[in-house]
C-alpha positions as CSV (number, residue, x, y, z in Angstrom):
1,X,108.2,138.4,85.8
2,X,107.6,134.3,86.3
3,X,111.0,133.5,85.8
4,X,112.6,136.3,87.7
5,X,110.6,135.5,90.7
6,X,111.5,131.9,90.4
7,X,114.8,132.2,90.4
8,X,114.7,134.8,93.9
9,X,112.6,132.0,94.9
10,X,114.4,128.6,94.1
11,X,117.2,129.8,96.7
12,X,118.4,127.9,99.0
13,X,116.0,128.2,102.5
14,X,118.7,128.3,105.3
15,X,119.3,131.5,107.3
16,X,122.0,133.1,105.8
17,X,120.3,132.1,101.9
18,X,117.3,133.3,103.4
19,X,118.6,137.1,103.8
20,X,120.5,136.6,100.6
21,X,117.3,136.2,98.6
22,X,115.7,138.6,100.4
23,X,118.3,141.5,100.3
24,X,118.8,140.5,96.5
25,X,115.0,140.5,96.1
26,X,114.1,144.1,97.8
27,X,116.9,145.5,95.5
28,X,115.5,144.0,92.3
29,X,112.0,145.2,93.3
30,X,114.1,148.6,94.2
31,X,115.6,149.0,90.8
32,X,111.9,147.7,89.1
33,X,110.2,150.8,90.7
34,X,113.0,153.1,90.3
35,X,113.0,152.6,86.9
36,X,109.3,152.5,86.1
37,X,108.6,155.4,88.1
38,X,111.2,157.5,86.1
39,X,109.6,156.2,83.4
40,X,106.0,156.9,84.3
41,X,107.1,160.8,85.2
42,X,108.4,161.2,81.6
43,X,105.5,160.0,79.9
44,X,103.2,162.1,82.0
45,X,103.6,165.6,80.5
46,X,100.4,165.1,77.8
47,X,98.2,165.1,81.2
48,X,99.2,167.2,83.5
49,X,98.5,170.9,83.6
50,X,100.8,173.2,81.7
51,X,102.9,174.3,84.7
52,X,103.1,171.0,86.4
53,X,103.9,169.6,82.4
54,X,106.9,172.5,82.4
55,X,108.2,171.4,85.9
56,X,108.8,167.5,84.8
57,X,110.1,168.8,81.0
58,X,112.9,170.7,82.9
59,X,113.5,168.1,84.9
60,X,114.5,165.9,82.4
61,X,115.8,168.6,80.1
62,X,119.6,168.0,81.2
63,X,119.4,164.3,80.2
64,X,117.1,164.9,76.9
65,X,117.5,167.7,73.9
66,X,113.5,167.1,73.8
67,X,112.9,168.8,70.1
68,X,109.2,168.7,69.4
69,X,109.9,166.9,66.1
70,X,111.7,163.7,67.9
71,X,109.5,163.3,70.9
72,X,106.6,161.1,71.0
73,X,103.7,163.0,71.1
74,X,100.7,162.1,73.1
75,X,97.0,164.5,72.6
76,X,99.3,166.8,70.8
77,X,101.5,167.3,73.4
78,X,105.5,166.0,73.7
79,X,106.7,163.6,76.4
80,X,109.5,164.6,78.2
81,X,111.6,163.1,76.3
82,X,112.8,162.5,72.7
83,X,112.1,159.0,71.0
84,X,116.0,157.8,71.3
85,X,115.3,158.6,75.3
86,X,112.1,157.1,75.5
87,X,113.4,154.0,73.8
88,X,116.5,154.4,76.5
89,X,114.2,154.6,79.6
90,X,111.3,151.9,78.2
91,X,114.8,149.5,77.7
92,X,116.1,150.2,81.3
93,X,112.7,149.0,82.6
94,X,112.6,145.8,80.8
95,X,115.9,145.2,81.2
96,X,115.7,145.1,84.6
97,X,112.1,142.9,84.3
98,X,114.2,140.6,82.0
99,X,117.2,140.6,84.3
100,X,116.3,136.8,85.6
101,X,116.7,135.4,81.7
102,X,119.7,137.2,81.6
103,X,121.6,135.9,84.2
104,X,122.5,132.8,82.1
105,X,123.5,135.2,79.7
106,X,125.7,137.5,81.6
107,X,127.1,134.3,83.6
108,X,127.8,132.8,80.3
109,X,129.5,135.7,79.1
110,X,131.5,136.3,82.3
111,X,133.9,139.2,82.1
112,X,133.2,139.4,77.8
113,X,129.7,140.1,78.8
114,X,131.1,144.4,78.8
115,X,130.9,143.8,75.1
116,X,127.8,142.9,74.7
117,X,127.3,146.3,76.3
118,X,129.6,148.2,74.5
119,X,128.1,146.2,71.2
120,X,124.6,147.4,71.9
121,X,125.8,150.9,71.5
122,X,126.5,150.2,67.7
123,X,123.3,150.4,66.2
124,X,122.6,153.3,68.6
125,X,125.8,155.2,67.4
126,X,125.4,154.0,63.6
127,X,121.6,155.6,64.2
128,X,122.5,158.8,65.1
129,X,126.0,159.2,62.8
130,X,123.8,158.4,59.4
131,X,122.1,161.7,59.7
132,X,124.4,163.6,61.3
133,X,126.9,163.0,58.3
134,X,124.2,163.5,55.6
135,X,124.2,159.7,54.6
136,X,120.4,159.0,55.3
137,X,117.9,160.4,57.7
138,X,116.8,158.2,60.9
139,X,112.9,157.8,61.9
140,X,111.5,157.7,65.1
141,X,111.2,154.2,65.0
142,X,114.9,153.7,64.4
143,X,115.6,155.8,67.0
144,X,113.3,154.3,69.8
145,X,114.2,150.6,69.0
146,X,118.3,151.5,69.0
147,X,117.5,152.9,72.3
148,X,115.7,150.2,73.2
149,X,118.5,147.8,72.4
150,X,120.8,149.7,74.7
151,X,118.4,150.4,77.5
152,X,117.5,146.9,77.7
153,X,121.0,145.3,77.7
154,X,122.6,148.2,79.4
155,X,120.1,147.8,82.2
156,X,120.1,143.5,82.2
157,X,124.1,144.0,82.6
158,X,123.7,146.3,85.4
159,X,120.9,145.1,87.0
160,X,122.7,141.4,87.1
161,X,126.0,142.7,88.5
162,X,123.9,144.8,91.5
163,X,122.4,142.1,92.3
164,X,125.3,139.6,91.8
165,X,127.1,142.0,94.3
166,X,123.7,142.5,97.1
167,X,123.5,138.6,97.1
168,X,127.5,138.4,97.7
169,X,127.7,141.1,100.3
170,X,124.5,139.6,102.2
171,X,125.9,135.4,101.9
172,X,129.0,137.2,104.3
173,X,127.1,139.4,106.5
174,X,124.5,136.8,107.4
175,X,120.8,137.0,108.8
176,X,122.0,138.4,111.8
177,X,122.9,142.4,110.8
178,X,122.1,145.1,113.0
């Protein structure tokens, strides 16, 4: 998080910079805990006790199929959620953590930088069309690093324009909002 906390940092110190970086940096830490904590609640399931472990599984089971046989298993018991998901949700948390290297790369990119997202769906879509089609079968490691891929630059891409628009919105409002 060293570079990430640099760049919040090496912001210019007048007033109206000073609530910039701060606004911009209570959102990044926002979207960090966010994130993680979503995270943490999926992969905790394999210790908590069976009707608390049913209670987060449902909660998840309208974003996840969660089939035994492609979640990651922990003591014998499934995560709430399958290994493409898991790779989805472990990618949304770095890619916000990585969002500070990133900004070169989205500012770089400018308005092309949408096809770096849209790209990162590829390997996810190739992944999942293989076996569906009968060509090959996918792993569980395919199927965590594709969504890993797409978590990571889905959430970078995100992440960079929230934050682009939180530092924007504050730079006009100024220090002084009520």
């Amino acid at each position: 998080m060293g570079p990430i906390l640099a760049w919040l940092e090496a912001m210019p110190t007048s007033p109206k910079c000073m609530a910039n970086a701060r606004s911009t940096r209570l959102v990044w830490y926002g979207l960090l805990a966010a994130t993680s904590g979503v995270l943490i609640l999926a992969m905790l399931p394999p210790i908590l006790p069976a009707p608390l472990r049913a209670v987060v599984r449902e909660g998840f089971a309208p974003v996840c199929h969660q089939l035994p046989g492609r979640s990651p298993h922990f003591g014998g018991v499934p995560v709430a959620l399958c290994d493409r998901c898991s790779g989805i949700y472990l990618g949304l948390v770095l890619g916000v953590t990585a969002s500070g290297w990133g900004r070169g790369l989205w500012a770089a990119l400018g308005q092309h930088g949408r096809y770096l997202l849209l790209g990162s769906l590829v390997p996810l879509g190739v992944d999942w069309v293989g076996p569906v089609l009968g060509l090959w079968s996918s792993g569980p490691i395919s199927r965590a690093l594709t969504g890993l891929l797409f978590g990571s630059i889905a959430a970078s891409y995100v992440t960079n324009r929230v934050l682009q628009r939180v530092a924007r919105t504050a730079s006009l409002e100024g220090p002084d909002r009520s």
